[in-house]
matplotlib code that plots the C-alpha trace (Angstrom):
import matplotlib.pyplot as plt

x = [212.5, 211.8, 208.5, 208.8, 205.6, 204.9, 206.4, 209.7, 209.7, 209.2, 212.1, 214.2, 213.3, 214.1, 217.7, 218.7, 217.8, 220.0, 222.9, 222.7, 223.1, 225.9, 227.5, 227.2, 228.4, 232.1, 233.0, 231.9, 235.7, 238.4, 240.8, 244.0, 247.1, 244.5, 246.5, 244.5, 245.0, 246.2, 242.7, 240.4, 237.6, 237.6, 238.5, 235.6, 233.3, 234.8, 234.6, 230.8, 230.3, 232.0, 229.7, 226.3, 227.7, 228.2, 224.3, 222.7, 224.7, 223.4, 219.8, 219.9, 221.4, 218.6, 215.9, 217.4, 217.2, 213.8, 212.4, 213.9, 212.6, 209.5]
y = [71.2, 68.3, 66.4, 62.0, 60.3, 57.1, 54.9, 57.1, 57.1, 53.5, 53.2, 55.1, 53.6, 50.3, 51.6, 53.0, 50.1, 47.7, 50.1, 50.2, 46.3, 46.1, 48.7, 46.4, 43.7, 42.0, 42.8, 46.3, 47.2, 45.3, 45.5, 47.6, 45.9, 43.5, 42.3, 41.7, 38.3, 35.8, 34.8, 34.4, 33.8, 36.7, 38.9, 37.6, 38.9, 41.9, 42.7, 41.7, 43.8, 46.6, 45.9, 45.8, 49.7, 50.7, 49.6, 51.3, 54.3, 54.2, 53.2, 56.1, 58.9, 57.6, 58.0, 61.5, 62.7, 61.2, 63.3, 66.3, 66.0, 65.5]
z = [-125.3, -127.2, -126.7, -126.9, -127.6, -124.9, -127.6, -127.5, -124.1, -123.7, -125.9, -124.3, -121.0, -122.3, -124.0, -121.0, -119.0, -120.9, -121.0, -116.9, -117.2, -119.3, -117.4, -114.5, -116.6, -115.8, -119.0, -119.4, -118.8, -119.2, -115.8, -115.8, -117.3, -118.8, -122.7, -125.4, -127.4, -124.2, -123.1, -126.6, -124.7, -122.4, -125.5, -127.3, -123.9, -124.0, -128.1, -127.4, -124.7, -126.4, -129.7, -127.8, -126.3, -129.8, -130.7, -128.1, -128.5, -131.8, -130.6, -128.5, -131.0, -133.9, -130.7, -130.1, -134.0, -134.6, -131.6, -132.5, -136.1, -134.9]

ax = plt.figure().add_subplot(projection="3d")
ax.plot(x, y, z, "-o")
ax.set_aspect("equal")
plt.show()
């Protein structure tokens, strides 16, 4: 099993944290039969939402590799 430091574990306390809140988030998933392209502003919400996922998957994976390196 892999061992965090505090600092890790702080991290990954925070990253998890904020990807419960933008799973909560209105725009975490866009509603069935929702069509891409007729509301710009929702799209623009939802392409957000969908980039601040991709960061804190990527957040999380770099976490994961640094601790196992370790």
């Amino acid at each position: 099993m892999w061992q965090m430091t505090i600092k890790q574990r702080r991290q990954h306390s925070e990253l998890v944290a904020k990807l419960d809140r933008l799973h909560r988030s209105p725009y975490a998933k866009p509603p069935p039969g929702y069509v891409f392209g007729e509301n710009t502003d929702d799209d623009e919400k939802y392409n957000a939402s969908l980039e601040e996922l991709k960061k804190l998957l990527q957040a999380l994976h770099e976490l994961e590799i640094a601790v196992k390196d370790r």
